[in-house]
N, C-alpha and C positions, 0 to 999 in steps of 0.2 A: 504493500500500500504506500510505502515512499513515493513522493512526490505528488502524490497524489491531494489533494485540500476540498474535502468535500462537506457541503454546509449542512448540519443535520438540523430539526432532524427529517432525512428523504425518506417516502414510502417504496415500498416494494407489495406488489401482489404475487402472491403465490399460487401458480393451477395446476393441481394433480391430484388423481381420485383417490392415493393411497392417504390415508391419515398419520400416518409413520413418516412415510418423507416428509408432505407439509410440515408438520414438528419440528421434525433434526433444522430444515431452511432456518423455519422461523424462529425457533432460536438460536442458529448460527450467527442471523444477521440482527435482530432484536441487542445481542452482546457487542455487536457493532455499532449500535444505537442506533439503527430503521426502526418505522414504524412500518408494521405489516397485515397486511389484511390475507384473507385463503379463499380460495374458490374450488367444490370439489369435481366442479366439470366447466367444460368449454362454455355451454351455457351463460352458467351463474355469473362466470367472468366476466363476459359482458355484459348482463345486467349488472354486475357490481362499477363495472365503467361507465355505466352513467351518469354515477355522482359520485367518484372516486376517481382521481388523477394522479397515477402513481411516477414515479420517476422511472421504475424501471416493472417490467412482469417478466418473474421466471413461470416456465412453460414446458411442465411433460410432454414427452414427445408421444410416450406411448398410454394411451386412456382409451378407454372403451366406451362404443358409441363412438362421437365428432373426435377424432385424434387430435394431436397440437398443429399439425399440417393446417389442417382443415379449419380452427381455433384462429391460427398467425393469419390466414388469408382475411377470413371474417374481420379481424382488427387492423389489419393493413385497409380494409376496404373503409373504415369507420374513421370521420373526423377526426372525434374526441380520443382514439387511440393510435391514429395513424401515424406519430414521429415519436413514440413510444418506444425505447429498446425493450428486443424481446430475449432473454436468453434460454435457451433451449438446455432440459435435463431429460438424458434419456440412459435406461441400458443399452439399448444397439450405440457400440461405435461406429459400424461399418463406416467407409467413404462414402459411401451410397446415401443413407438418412442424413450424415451433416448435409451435405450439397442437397436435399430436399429439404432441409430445415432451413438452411441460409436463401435457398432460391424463394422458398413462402414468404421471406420479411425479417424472418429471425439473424439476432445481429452478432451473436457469438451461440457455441455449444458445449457444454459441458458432458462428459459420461461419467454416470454412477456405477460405482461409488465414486465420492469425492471426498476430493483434501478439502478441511472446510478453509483454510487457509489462503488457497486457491477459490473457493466459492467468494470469499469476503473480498478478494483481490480485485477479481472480473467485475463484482459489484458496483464494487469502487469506479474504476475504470469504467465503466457503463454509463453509471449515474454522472461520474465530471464530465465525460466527452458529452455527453446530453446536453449538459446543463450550459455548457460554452457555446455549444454549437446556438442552442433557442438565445443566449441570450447576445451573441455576435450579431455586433451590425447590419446589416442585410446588402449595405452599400459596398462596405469595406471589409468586413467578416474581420474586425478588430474585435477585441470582447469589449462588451459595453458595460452601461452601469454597474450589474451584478459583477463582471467579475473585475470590473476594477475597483471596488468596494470589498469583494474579497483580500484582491493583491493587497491593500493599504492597512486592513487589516491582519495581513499574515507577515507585512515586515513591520510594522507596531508592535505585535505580538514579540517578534525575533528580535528587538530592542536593536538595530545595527542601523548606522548612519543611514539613511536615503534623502535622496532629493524629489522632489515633483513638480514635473514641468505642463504648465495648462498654455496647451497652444489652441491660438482663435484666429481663423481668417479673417483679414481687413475688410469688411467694402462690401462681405459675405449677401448680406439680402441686397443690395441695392443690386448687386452684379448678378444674384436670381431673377430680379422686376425685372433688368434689362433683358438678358440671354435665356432666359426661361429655367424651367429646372432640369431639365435632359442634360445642358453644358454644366449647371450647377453642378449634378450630381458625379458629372465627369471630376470635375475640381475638387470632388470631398472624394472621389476614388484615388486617384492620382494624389491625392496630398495623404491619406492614412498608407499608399502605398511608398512614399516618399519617408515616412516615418521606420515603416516596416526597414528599409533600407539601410536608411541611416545607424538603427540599431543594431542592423548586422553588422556592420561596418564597424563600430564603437564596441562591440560585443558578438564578437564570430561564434563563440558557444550557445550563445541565446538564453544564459544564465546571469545575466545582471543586470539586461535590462527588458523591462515591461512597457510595450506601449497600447492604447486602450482608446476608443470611441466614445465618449460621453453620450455624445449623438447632435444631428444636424453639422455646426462646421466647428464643435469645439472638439477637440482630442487631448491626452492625457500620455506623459511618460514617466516610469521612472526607473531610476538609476543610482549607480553612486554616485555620492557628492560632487566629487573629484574629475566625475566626465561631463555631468550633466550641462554644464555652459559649454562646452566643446560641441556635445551631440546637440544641444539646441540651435546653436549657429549654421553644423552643418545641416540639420532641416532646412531652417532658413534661406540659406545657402541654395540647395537642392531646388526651392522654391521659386525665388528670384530666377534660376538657372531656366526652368520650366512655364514660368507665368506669361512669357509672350504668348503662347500655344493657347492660351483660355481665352484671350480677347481677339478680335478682329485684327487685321495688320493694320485697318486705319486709326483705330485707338491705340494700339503700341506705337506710331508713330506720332499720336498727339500726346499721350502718356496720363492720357483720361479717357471715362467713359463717362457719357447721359446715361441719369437713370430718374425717375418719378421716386420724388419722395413719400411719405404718409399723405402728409395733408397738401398734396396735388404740385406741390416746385418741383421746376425739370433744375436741375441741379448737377456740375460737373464734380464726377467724384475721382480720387486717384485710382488707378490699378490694382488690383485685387493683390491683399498682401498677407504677412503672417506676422502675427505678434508672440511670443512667447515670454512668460512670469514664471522663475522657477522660484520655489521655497527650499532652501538646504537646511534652515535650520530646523533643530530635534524637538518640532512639537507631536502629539502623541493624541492628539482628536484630531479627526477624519474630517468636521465639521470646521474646525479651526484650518486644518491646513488649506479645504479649500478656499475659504474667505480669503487667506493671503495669498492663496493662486490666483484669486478672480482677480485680489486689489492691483498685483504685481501686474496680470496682463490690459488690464485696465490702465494701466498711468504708460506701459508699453505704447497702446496705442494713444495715448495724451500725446505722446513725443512722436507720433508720424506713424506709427505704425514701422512693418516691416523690421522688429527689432527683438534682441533678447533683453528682457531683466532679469536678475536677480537681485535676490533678498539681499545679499552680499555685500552686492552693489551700492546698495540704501544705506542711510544713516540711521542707526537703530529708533529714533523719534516716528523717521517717517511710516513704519513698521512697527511698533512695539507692540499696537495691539490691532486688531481689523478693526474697523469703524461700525459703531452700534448699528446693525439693521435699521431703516425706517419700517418695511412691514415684518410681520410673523406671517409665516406661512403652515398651517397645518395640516402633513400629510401623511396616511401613512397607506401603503409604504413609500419614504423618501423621494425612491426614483421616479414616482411619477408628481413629482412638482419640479423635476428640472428643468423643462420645458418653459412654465411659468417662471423660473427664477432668469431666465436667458433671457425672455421678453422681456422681464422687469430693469434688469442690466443693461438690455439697449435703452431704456428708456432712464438709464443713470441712477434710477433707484437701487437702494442693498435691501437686503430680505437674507432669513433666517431661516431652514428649514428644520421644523420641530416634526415628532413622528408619535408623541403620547401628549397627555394632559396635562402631567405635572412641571415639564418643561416645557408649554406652551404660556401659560399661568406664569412660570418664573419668567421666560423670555419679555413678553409683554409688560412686564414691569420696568424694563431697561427706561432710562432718562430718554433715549431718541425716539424708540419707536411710536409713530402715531397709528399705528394701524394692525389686527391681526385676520386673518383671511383662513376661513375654516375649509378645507378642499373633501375633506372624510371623514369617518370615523376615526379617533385615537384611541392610544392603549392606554390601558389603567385609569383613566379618567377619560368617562363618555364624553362627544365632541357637546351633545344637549349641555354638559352640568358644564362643560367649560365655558359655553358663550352665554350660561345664564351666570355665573360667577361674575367672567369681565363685563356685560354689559350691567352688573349690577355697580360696577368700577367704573363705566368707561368715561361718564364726565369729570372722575376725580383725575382719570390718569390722561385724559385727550383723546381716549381713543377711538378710533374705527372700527367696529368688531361688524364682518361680513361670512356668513355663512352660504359659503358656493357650493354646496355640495348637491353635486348632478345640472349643477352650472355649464353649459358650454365656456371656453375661456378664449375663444378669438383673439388675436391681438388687440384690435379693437373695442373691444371688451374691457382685455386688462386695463388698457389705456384708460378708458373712460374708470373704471372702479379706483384707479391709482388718482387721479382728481378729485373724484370723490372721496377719497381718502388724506385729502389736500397737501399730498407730496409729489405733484408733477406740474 
């Protein structure tokens, strides 16, 4: 299981008619820390799949009555279990059943008996390669939120210097209004593939450095301390080398492009560029460190864009702390308020993202913030008893307490709610 960093706790479904095998599984893997559910025929399984989403179904091959052949096709044909690993346990080894078990859908196979050692391994392996695959980018097949939220907390955990670097296209939507999103989508493939590189390049083993999708045109690296200005210039670098190819030859030879702003100015904007903010210093929340990503890539492009900071760089004042959010944002889970937070940062406002009650509640009492913006349900304290709490506060404290939940959030939207929230 080395190397492997799997988030528990993941489910696993078990289908086979003997009640002895199911057992030995489910507590093989139960000691691994799965949670597991059984099904003792093809059937049931699939009725159990209709409100059960497991990360991974192991799968007898041999049952009486619907075989597992017959079982993997049926779930290969089904939405809700279609990109589902399936592993196969059977007594025939023959060549013959594997290559009929892998041809139906199924994505490893195991012969019994087994090592359970072996059984908890392939588990492992099943469930990460899944878990990267659903949660990689779809543009750039970088891993996204999930597993860069992993990565940050697996070198936190391992206590050892890292850097992280938040790179943001210049010019990014203005150069979608103009060139549509087809060329967009070119420039956000082409730029995570330019990252991809550079980190070979700076790291030939693929063991020191991570680089990751947030999503839309921000991306994520990190590294040791020690390269990470080096690797960031050469993206950079890379970029510059590459950006004539995204615009027209008539705009690389004027060295701007037209594009329509929000509210209707045709407006010359520079050449699509890359800014990158690294943070080296040893802070140790996930939440912390990005605020000083955004603030670094943020004052990046204050200076023209097209440029590296770091932390380093700064004089500790201008850096000591991130600057108080103006809203609170409450989501859980996390990743889906990013989106929101990106719109909110084009539009020059800071926001907070809280994921429970009890640190929504404390956040909202900050000196800056005028605003808290309820997106879900929170943990440990209902979102209902949080916004009757603050708005039992909100004239003492200034605030704006808006409850979005099941809110569409357009940009246009946000914009208009962040007015009303009278920070725009």
């Amino acid at each position: 299981m080395a190397g492997y960093v799997v988030l528990r706790p993941s489910s696993v479904l078990i289908v086979d008619d003997l009640p002895d095998n199911r057992l030995l599984v489910r507590e093989t893997l139960e000691r691994a820390g799965y949670l597991v559910r059984e099904a003792e025929s093809g059937q049931r399984a699939i009725e159990i799949l209709e409100d059960f989403g497991p990360d991974l179904i192991i799968l007898d091959l041999m049952m009486p009555g619907e075989d597992g052949i017959a079982v993997c096709k049926r779930m290969r044909a089904s939405g809700s279990s279609r990109f589902i690993p399936i592993l196969f346990l059977s007594a025939e080894s023959s060549e013959e059943e594997k290559v009929r078990g892998l041809m139906a859908g199924g994505d490893d196979f195991m012969h019994k008996p087994f090592s359970i050692r072996e059984l908890t391994a392939r588990v492992d392996r099943l469930v990460h390669s899944s878990r990267a695959w659903l949660d990689a980018n779809p543009t750039t097949l970088l891993p996204g939120p999930g597993g860069i939220s992993q990565k940050l907390r697996s070198l936190i955990q391992q206590g050892k210097p890292f850097a992280v670097g938040y790179v943001d296209l210049d010019n990014f939507k203005a150069f979608n209004d103009r060139y549509g999103f087809v060329y967009g989508d070119q420039v956000i493939r082409s730029t995570g593939q330019m990252l991809r590189d550079a980190a070979k390049e700076a790291d030939p083993h693929g063991e020191a450095v991570f680089t990751g999708h947030i999503g839309g045109d921000d991306f994520v690296f990190m590294s040791p301390p020690e390269i990470a200005e080096s690797l960031a210039n050469d993206i950079v670098r890379r970029f510059r080398a590459e950006r004539s190819r995204f615009h027209p030859q008539e705009d690389v030879r004027k060295g701007y492009f037209v594009s329509v702003t929000r509210d209707g100015r045709t407006v010359e904007f520079p050449l699509i560029g890359l800014s990158i903010g690294i943070v080296t210093r040893p802070v140790r929340d996930i939440e912390q460190i990005s605020q000083l990503a955004a603030g670094l890539k943020k004052i990046a492009k204050q200076r023209g864009g097209n440029c590296v900071l770091s932390d380093a760089s700064l004089s500790s004042p201008d850096l000591e702390a991130p600057p108080h959010p103006a809203i609170v944002i409450g989501c859980n889970p996390r990743e889906l308020a990013y989106p929101l937070r990106r719109t909110l940062d084009e539009l020059g406002l800071d926001s907070i993202i809280t994921d429970n009650g009890p640190d929504t509640l404390k956040e909202a009492h900050r000196h800056e913030v005028r605003a808290v913006w309820i997106l879900s349900e929170l943990s440990y304290v209902a979102a209902d008893d949080v916004i009757r709490l603050l708005q039992a506060k909100a004239g003492e404290l200034g605030l704006d307490i808006k409850d979005l939940r099941g809110v569409s959030l357009s940009e246009e939207a946000v914009a208009l709610f962040a007015r009303e929230s009278g920070r725009s």
